[in-house]
C-alpha positions, 0 to 999 in steps of 0.5 A: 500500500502506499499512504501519505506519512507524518513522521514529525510534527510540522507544515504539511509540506515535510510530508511525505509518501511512501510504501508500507506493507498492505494492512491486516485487518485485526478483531473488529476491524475493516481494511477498506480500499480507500477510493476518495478522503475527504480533506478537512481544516483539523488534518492541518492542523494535526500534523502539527500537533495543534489539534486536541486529537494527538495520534502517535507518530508516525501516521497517515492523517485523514479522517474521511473516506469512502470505498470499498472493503477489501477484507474484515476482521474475527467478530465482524458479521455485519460487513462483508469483502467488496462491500461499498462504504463510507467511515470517519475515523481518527486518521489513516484516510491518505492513503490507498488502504485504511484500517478502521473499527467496523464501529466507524464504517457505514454503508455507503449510501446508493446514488453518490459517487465516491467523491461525495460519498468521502466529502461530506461527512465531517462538513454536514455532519458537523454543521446538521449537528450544529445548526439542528441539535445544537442551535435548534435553528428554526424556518424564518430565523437568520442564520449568519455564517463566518467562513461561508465557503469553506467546506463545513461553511458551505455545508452550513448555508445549504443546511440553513437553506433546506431547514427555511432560515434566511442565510448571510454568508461572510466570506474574504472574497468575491470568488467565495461569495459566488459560490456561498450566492449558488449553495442558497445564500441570501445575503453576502457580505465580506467579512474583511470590509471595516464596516462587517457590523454595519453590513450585518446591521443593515442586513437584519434591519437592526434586528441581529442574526439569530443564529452565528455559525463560527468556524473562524475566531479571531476577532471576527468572532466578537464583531458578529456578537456584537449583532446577535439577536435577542436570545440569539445562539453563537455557535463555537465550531472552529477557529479557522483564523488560528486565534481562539476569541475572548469574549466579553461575557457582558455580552451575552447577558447583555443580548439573552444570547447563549454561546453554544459548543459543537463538537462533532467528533465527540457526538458521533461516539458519545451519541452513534444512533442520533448521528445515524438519524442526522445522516439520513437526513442528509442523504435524503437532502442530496436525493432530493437536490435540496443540498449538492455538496460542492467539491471544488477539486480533486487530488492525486495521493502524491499531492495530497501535502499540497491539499493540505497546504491549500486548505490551510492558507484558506484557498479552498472553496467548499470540499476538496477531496484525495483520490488514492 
C-alpha cells in the first residue's frame, strides 16, 4: 500500500509518501480500499500537533473516506469483502488502504459517487449537528455564517437553506461569495470590509442574526456578537483564523444570547444512533437536490501535502477531496 506519512510534527509540506506493507485487518476491524478522503481544516492542523486529537507518530492523517472493503476482521458479521462504504475515523484516510473499527464504517449510501460519498461527512455532519441539535435553528430565523465557503461553511448555508432560515454568508472574497450566492445564500457580505457590523446591521434591519455559525475566531468572532439577536445562539465550531476569541461575557447577558459548543467528533461516539438519524437526513437532502455538496477539486495521493497546504492558507472553496 502506499499512504501519505507524518513522521514529525510540522507544515504539511515535510510530508511525505511512501510504501508500507498492505494492512491486516485485526478483531473488529475493516481494511477498506480507500477510493476518495475527504480533506478537512483539523488534518492541518494535526500534523502539527495543534489539534486536541494527538495520534502517535508516525501516521497517515485523514479522517474521511469512502470505498470499498477489501477484507474484515474475527467478530465482524455485519460487513462483508467488496462491500461499498463510507467511515470517519481518527486518521489513516491518505492513503490507498485504511484500517478502521467496523464501529466507524457505514454503508455507503446508493446514488453518490465516491467523491461525495468521502466529502461530506465531517462538513454536514458537523454543521446538521450544529445548526439542528445544537442551535435548534428554526424556518424564518437568520442564520449568519463566518467562513461561508469553506467546506463545513458551505455545508452550513445549504443546511440553513433546506431547514427555511434566511442565510448571510461572510466570506474574504468575491470568488467565495459566488459560490456561498449558488449553495442558497441570501445575503453576502465580506467579512474583511471595516464596516462587517454595519453590513450585518443593515442586513437584519437592526434586528441581529439569530443564529452565528463560527468556524473562524479571531476577532471576527466578537464583531458578529456584537449583532446577535435577542436570545440569539453563537455557535463555537472552529477557529479557522488560528486565534481562539475572548469574549466579553457582558455580552451575552447583555443580548439573552447563549454561546453554544459543537463538537462533532465527540457526538458521533458519545451519541452513534442520533448521528445515524442526522445522516439520513442528509442523504435524503442530496436525493432530493435540496443540498449538492460542492467539491471544488480533486487530488492525486502524491499531492495530497499540497491539499493540505491549500486548505490551510484558506484557498479552498467548499470540499476538496484525495483520490488514492
Amino acid at each position: 500500500m502506499r499512504a501519505l506519512l507524518c513522521k514529525e510534527w510540522g507544515p504539511p509540506e515535510a510530508l511525505t509518501v511512501e510504501n508500507l506493507p498492505d494492512p491486516v485487518a485485526g478483531s473488529g476491524e475493516v481494511v477498506i480500499e480507500v477510493r476518495a478522503a475527504g480533506v478537512n481544516f483539523p488534518d492541518v492542523l494535526v500534523v502539527q500537533n495543534k489539534y486536541q486529537y494527538k495520534p502517535q507518530l508516525p501516521f497517515s492523517p485523514g479522517n474521511d473516506m469512502a470505498g470499498i472493503v477489501a477484507a474484515v476482521g474475527e467478530g465482524v458479521t455485519d460487513i462483508r469483502v467488496g462491500d461499498r462504504v463510507i467511515a470517519s475515523y481518527l486518521h489513516g484516510a491518505f492513503a490507498t488502504h485504511a484500517v478502521v473499527p467496523a464501529k466507524a464504517v457505514m454503508p455507503m449510501p446508493e446514488g453518490l459517487d465516491f467523491d461525495v460519498a468521502a466529502g461530506f461527512l465531517m462538513t454536514y455532519g458537523t454543521s446538521y449537528h450544529a445548526l439542528v441539535d445544537r442551535a435548534q435553528l428554526l424556518a424564518g430565523e437568520t442564520l449568519l455564517v463566518l467562513g461561508a465557503a469553506g467546506g463545513v461553511g458551505l455545508a452550513a448555508v445549504e443546511i440553513g437553506h433546506a431547514l427555511g432560515a434566511r442565510v448571510i454568508a461572510c466570506a474574504s472574497s468575491d470568488d467565495k461569495l459566488t459560490a456561498c450566492r449558488q449553495s442558497g445564500a441570501d445575503v453576502l457580505i465580506n467579512y474583511t470590509q471595516p464596516d462587517f457590523r454595519d453590513q450585518v446591521k443593515q442586513a437584519t434591519g437592526g434586528r441581529g442574526a439569530d443564529v452565528i455559525y463560527d468556524a473562524v475566531g479571531g476577532d471576527f468572532s466578537e464583531a458578529a456578537f456584537r449583532s446577535i439577536a435577542w436570545k440569539g445562539r453563537h455557535l463555537i465550531v472552529g477557529f479557522a483564523s488560528g486565534t481562539i476569541p475572548k469574549i466579553p461575557m457582558n455580552l451575552p447577558l447583555l443580548k439573552n444570547a447563549s454561546i453554544v459548543g459543537v463538537f462533532w467528533g465527540e457526538f458521533k461516539v458519545r451519541e452513534r444512533e442520533a448521528n445515524a438519524r442526522n445522516f439520513e437526513q442528509v442523504v435524503a437532502w442530496i436525493r432530493e437536490g435540496k443540498i449538492k455538496p460542492f467539491i471544488s477539486r480533486r487530488y492525486r495521493l502524491d499531492e495530497a501535502a499540497q491539499a493540505l497546504c491549500d486548505m490551510g492558507s484558506r484557498k479552498v472553496i467548499g470540499k476538496v477531496v484525495i483520490n488514492p
